[in-house]
N, CA, C and O atoms as a GROMACS GRO file, in nm:
protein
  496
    1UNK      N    1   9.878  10.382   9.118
    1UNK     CA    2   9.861  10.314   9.243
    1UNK      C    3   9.954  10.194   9.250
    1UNK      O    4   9.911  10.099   9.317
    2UNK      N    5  10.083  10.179   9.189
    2UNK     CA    6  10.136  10.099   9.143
    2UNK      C    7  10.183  10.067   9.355
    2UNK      O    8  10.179  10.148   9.448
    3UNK      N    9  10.211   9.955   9.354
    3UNK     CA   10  10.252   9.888   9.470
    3UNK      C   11  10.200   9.927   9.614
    3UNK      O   12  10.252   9.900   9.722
    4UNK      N   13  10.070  10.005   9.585
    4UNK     CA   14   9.976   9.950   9.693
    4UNK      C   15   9.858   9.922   9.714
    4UNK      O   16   9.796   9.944   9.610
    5UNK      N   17   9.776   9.876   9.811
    5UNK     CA   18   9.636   9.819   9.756
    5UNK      C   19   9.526   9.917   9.835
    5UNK      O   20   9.540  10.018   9.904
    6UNK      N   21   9.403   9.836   9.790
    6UNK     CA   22   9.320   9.909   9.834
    6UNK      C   23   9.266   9.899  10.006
    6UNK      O   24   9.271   9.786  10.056
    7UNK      N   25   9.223   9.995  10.078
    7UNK     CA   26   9.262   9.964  10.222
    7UNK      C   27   9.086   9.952  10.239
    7UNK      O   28   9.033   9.919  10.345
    8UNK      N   29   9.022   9.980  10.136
    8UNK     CA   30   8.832   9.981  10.184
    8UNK      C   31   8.771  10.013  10.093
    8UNK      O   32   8.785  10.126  10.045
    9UNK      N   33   8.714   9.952  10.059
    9UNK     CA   34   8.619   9.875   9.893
    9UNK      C   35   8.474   9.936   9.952
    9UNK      O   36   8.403   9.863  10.022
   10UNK      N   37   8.432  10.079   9.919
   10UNK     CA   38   8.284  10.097   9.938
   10UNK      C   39   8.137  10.067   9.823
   10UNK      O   40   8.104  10.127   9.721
   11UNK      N   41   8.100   9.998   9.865
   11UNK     CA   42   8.003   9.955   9.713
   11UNK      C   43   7.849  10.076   9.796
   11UNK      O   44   7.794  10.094   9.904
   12UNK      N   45   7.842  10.143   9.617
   12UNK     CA   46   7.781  10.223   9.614
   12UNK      C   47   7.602  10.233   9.726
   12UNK      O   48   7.542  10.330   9.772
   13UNK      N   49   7.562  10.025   9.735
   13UNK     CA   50   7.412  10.014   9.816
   13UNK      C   51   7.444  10.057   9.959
   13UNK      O   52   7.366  10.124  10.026
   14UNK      N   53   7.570  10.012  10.007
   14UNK     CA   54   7.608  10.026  10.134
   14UNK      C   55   7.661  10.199  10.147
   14UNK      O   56   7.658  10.263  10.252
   15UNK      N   57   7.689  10.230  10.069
   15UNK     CA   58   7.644  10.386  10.111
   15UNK      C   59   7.559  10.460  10.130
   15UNK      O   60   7.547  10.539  10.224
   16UNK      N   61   7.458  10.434  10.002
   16UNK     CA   62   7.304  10.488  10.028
   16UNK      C   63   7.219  10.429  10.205
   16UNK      O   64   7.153  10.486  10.292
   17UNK      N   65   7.268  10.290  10.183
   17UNK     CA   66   7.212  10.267  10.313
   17UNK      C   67   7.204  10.318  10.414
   17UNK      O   68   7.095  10.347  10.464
   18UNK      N   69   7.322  10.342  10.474
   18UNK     CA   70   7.459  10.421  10.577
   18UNK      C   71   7.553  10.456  10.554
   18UNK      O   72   7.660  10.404  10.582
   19UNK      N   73   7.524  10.605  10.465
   19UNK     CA   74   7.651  10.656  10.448
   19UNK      C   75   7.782  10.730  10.568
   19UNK      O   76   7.903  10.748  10.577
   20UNK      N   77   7.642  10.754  10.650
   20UNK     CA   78   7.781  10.737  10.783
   20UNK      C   79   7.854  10.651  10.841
   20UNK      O   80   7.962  10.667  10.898
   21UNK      N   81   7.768  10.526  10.820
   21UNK     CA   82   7.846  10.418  10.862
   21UNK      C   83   7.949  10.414  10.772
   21UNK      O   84   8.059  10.436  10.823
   22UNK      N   85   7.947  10.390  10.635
   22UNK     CA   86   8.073  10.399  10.544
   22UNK      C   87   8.178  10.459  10.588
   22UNK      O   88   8.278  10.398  10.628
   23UNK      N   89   8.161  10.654  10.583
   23UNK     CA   90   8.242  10.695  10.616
   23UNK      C   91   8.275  10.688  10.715
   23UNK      O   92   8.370  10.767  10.717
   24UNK      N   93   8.266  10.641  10.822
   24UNK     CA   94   8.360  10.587  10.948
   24UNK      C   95   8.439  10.494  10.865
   24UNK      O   96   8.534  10.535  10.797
   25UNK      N   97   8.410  10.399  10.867
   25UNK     CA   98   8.474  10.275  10.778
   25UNK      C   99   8.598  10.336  10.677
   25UNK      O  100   8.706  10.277  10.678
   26UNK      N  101   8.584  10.438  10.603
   26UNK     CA  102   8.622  10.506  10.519
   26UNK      C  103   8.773  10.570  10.616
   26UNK      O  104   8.893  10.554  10.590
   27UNK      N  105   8.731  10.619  10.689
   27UNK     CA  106   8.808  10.715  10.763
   27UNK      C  107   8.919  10.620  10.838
   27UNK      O  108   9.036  10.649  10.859
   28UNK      N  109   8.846  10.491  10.876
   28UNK     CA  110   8.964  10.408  10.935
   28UNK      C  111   9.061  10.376  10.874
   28UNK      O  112   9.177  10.384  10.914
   29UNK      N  113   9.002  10.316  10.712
   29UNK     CA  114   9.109  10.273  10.661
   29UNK      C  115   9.228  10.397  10.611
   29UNK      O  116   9.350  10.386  10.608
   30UNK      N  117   9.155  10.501  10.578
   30UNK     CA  118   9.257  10.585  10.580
   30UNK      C  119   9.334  10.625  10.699
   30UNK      O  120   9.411  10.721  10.693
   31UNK      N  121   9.319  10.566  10.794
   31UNK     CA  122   9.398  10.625  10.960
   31UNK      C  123   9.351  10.728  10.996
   31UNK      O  124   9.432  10.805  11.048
   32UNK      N  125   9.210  10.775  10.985
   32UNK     CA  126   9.217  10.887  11.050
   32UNK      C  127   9.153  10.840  11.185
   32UNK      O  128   9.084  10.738  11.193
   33UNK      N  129   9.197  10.963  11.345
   33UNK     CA  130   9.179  10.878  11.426
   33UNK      C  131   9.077  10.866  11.468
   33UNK      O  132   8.988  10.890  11.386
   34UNK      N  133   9.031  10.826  11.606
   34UNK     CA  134   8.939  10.735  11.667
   34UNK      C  135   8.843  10.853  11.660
   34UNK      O  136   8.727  10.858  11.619
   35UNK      N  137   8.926  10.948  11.711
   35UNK     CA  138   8.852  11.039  11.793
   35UNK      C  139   8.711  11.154  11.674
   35UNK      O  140   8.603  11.208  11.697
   36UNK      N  141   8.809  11.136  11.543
   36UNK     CA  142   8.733  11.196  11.483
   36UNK      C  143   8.627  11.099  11.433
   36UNK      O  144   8.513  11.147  11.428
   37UNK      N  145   8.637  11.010  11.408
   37UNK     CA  146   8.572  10.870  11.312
   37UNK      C  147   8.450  10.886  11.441
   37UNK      O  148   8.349  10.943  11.400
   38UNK      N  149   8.444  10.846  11.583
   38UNK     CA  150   8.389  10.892  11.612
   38UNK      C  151   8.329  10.973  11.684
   38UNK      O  152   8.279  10.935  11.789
   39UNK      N  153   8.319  11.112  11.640
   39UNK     CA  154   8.254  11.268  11.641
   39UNK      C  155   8.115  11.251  11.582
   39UNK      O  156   8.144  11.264  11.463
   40UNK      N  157   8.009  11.234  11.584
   40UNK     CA  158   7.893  11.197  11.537
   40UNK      C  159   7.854  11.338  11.466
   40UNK      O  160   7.799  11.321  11.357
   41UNK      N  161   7.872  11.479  11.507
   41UNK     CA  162   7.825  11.591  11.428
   41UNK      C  163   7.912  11.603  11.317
   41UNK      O  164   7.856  11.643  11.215
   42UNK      N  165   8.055  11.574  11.305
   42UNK     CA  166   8.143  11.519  11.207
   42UNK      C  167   8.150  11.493  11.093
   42UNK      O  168   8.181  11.547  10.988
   43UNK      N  169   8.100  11.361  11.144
   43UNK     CA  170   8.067  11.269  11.025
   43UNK      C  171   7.947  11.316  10.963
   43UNK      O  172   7.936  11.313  10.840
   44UNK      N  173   7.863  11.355  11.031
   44UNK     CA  174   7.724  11.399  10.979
   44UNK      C  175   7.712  11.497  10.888
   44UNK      O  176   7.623  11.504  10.804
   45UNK      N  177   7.839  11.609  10.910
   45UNK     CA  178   7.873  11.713  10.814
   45UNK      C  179   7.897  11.657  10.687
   45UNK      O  180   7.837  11.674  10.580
   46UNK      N  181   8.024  11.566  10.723
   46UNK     CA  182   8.096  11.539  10.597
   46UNK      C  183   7.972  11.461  10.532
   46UNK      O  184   7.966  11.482  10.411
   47UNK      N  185   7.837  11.348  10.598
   47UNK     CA  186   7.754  11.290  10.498
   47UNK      C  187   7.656  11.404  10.415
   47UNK      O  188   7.581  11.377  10.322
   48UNK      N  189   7.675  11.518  10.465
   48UNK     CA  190   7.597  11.660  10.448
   48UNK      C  191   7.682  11.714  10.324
   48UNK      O  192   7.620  11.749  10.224
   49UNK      N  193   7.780  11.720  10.326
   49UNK     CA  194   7.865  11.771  10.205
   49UNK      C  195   7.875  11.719  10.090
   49UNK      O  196   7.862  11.766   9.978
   50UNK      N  197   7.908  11.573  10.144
   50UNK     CA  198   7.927  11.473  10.001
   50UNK      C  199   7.763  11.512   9.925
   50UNK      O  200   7.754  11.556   9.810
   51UNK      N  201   7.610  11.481  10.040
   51UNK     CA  202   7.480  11.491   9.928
   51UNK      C  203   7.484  11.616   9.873
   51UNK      O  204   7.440  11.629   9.759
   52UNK      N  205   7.551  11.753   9.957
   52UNK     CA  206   7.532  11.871   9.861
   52UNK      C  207   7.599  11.861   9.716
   52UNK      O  208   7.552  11.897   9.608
   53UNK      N  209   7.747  11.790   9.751
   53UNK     CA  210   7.780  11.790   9.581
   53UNK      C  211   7.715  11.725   9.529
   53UNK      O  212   7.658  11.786   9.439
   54UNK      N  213   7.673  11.574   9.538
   54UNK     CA  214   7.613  11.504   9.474
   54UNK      C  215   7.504  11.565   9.412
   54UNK      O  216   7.489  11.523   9.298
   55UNK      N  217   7.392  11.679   9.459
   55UNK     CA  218   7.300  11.761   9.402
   55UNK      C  219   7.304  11.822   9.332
   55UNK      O  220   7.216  11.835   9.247
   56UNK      N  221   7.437  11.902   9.338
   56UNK     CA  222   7.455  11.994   9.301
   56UNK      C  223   7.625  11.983   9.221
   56UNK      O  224   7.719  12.060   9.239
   57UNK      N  225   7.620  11.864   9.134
   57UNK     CA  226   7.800  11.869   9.091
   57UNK      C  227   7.789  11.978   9.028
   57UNK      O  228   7.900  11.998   8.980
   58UNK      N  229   7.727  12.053   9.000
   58UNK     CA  230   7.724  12.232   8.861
   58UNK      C  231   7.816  12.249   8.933
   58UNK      O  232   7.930  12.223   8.894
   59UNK      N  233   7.784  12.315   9.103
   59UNK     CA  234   7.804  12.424   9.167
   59UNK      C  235   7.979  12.419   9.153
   59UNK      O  236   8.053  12.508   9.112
   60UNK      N  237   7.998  12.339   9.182
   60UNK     CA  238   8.222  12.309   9.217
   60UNK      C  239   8.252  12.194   9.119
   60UNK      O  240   8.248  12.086   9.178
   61UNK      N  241   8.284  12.180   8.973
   61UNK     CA  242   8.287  12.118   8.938
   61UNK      C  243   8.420  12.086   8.960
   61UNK      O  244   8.423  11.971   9.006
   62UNK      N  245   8.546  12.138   8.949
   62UNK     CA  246   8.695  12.118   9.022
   62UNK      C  247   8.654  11.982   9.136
   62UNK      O  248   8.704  11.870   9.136
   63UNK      N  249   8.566  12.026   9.214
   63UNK     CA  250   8.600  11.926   9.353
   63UNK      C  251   8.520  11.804   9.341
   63UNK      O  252   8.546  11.706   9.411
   64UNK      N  253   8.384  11.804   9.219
   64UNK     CA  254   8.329  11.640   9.251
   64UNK      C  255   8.350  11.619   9.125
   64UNK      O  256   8.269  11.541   9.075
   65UNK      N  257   8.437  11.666   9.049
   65UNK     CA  258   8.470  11.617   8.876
   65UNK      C  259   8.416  11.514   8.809
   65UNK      O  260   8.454  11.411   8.752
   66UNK      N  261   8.282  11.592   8.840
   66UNK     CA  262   8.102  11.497   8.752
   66UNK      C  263   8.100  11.594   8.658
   66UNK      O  264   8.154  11.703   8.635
   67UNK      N  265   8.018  11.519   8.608
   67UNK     CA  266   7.903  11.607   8.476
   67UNK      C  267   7.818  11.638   8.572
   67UNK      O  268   7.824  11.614   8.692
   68UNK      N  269   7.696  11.722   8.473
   68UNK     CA  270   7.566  11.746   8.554
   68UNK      C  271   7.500  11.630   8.540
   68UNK      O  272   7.511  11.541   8.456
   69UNK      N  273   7.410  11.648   8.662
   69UNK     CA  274   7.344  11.550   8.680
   69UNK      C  275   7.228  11.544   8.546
   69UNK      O  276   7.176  11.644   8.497
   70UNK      N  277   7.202  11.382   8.497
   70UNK     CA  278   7.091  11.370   8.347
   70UNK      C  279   6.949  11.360   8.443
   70UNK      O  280   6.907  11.291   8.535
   71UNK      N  281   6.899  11.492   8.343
   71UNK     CA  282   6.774  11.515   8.330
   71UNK      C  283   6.690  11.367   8.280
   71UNK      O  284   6.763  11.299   8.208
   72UNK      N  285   6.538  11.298   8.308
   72UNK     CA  286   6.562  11.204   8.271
   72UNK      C  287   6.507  11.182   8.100
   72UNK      O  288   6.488  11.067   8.060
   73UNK      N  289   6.482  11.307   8.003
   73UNK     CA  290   6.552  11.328   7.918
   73UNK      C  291   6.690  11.256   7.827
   73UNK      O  292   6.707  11.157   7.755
   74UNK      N  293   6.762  11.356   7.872
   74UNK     CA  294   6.902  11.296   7.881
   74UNK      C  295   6.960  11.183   7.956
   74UNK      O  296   7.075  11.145   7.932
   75UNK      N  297   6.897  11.135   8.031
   75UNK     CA  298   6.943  10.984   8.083
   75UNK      C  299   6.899  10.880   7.975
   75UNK      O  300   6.982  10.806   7.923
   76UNK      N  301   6.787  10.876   7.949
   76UNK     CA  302   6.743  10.797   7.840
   76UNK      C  303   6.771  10.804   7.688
   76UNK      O  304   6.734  10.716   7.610
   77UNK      N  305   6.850  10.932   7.645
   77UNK     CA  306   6.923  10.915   7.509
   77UNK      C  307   7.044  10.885   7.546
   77UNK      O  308   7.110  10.825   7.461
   78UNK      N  309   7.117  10.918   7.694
   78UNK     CA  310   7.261  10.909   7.661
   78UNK      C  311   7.313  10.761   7.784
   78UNK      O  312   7.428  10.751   7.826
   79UNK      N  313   7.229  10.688   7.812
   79UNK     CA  314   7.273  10.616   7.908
   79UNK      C  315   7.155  10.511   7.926
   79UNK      O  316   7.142  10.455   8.034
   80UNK      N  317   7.075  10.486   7.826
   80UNK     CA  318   6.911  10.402   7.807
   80UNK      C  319   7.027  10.232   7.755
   80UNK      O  320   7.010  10.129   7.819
   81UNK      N  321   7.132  10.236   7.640
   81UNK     CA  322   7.189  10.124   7.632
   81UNK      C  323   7.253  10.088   7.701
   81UNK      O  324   7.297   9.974   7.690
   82UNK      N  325   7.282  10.159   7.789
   82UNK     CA  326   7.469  10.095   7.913
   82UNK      C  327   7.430   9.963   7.940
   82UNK      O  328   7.481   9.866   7.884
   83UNK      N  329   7.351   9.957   8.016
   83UNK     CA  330   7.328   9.832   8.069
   83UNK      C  331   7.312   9.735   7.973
   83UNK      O  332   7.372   9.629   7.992
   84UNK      N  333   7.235   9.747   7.861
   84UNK     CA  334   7.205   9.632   7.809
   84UNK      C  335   7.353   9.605   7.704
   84UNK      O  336   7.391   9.493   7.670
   85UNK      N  337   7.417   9.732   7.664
   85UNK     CA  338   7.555   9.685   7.636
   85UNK      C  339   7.631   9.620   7.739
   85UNK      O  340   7.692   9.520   7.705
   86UNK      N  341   7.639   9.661   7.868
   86UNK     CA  342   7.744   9.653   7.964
   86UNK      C  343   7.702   9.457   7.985
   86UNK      O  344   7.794   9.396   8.039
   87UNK      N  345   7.592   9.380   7.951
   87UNK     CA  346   7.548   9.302   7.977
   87UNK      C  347   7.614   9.142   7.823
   87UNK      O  348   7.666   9.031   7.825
   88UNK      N  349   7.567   9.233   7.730
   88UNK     CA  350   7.670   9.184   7.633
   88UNK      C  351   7.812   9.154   7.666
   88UNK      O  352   7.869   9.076   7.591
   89UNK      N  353   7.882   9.206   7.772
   89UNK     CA  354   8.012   9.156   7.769
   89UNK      C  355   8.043   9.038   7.909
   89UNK      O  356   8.008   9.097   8.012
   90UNK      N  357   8.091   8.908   7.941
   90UNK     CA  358   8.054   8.842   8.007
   90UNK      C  359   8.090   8.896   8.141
   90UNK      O  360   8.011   8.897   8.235
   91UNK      N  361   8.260   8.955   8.150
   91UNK     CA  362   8.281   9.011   8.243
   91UNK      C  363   8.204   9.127   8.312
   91UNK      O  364   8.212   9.143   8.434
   92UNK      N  365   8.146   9.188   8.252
   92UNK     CA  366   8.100   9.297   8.303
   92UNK      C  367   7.933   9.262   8.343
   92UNK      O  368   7.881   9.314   8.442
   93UNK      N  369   7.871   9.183   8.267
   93UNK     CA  370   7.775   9.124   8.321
   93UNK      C  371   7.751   9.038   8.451
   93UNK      O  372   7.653   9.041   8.526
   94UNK      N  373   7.858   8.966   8.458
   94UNK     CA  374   7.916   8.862   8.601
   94UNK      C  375   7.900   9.011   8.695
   94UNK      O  376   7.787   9.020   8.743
   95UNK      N  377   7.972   9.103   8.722
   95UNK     CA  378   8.037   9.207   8.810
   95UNK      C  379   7.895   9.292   8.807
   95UNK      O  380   7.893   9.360   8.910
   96UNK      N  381   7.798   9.311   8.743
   96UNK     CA  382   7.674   9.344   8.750
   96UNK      C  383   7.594   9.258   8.821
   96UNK      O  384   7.549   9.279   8.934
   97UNK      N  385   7.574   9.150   8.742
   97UNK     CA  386   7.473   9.075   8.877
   97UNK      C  387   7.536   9.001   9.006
   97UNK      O  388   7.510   8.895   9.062
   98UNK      N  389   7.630   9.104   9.027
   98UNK     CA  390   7.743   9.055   9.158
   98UNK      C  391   7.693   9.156   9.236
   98UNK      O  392   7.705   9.169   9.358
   99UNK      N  393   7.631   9.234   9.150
   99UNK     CA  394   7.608   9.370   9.263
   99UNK      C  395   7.754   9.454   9.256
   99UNK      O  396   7.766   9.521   9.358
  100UNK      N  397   7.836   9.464   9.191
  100UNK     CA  398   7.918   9.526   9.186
  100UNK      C  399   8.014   9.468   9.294
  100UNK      O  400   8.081   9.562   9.336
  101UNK      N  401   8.050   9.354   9.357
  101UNK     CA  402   8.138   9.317   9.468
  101UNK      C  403   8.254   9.292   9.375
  101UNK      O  404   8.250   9.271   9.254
  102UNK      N  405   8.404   9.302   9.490
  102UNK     CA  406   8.513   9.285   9.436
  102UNK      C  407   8.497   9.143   9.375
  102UNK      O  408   8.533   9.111   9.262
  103UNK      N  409   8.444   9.074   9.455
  103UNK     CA  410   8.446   8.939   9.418
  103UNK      C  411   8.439   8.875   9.252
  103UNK      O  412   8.497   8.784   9.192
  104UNK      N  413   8.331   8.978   9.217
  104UNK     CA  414   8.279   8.933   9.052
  104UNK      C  415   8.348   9.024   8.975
  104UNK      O  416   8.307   9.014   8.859
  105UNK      N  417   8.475   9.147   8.990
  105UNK     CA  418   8.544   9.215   8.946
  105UNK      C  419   8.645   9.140   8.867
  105UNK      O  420   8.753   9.102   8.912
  106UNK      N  421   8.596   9.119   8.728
  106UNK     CA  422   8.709   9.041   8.683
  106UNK      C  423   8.825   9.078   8.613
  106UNK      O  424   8.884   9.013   8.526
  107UNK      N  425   8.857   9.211   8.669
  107UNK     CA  426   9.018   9.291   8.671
  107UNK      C  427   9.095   9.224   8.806
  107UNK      O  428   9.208   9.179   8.824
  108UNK      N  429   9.012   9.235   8.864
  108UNK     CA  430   9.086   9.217   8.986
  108UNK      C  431   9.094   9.093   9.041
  108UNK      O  432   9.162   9.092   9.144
  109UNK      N  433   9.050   8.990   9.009
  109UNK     CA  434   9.030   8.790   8.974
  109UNK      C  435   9.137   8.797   8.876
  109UNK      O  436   9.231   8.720   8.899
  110UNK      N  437   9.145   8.855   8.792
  110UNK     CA  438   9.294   8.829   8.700
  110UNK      C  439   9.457   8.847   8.785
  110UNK      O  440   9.558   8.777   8.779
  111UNK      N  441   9.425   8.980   8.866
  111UNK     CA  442   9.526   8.982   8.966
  111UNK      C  443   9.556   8.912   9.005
  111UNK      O  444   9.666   8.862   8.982
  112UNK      N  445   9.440   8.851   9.117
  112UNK     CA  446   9.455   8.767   9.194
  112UNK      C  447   9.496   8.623   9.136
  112UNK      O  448   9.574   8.570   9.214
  113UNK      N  449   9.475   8.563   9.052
  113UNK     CA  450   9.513   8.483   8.962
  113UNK      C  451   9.668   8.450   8.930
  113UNK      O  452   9.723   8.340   8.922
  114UNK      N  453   9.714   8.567   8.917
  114UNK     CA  454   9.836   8.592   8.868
  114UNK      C  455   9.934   8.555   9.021
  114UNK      O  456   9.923   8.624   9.122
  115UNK      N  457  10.041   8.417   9.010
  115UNK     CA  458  10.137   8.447   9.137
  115UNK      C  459  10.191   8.503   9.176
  115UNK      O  460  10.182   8.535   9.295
  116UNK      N  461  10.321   8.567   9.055
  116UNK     CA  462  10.404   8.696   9.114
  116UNK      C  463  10.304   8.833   9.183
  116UNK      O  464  10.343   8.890   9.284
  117UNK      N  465  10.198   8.866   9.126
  117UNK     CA  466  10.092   8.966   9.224
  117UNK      C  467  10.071   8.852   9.344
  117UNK      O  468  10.152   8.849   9.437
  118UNK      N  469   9.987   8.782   9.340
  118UNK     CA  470  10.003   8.702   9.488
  118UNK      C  471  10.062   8.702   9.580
  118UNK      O  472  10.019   8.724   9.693
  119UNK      N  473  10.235   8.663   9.528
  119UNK     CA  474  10.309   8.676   9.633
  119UNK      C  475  10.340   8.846   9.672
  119UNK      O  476  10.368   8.888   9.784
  120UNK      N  477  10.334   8.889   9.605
  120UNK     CA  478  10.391   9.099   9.665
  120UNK      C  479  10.232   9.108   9.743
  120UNK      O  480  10.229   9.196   9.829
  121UNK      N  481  10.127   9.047   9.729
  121UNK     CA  482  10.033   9.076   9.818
  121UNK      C  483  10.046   9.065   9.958
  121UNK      O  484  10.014   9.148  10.043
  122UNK      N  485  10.100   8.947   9.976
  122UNK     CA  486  10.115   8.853  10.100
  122UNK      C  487  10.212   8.954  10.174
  122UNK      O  488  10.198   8.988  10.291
  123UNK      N  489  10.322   9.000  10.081
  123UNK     CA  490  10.429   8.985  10.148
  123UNK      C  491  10.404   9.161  10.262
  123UNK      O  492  10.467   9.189  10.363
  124UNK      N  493  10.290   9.246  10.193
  124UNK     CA  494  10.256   9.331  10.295
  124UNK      C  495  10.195   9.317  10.449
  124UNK      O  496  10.176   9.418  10.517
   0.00000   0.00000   0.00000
């Protein structure tokens, strides 16, 4: 992704919320036009497609390139420490109780940090 940025930052609550609203949002920043963004049976498909994979990543694994979804079994042997590791580290703890916003992303605060990135930001 070298020399361009991101055009629409979706955080995962604001999808569950309104995931159609997203994907409008979604669709703008990619340019797609008015007319489809808004088509209300449309969008409704595409929020219809994304939950089928999400149910079902087995079925096409090529197109939502997940694992299967953890049994909660397997959630709790293979994913019971994340958090409390992911919490041990300061950055990643900050960007957790940020709620995941760019803001507390501290990859991307280093960027921004940095002048020569600064200025090639601006200059788009």
């Amino acid at each position: 992704m070298k020399g361009k940025h991101v055009a629409y930052d979706v955080l995962s609550e604001d999808y569950k919320h309104d995931p159609e609203g997203e994907i409008r949002k979604i669709g703008r920043a990619m340019g797609i036009c008015e007319d489809a963004i808004s088509h209300d049976n449309l969008v409704h498909f595409i929020a219809l497609m994304g939950e089928e994979l999400k149910n079902h990543p087995d079925h096409d694994m090529g197109i939502t390139q997940m694992h299967d979804v953890h049994t909660p079994q397997q959630r709790k042997l293979k994913c019971s420490n994340l958090e409390a590791w992911m919490r041990t580290d300061p950055a990643c703890r900050a960007w957790m109780e940020g709620n995941a916003s760019h803001t507390t992303n501290a990859v991307l605060q280093g960027y921004l940090q940095d002048d020569v990135k600064k200025r090639k930001m601006r200059k788009r």
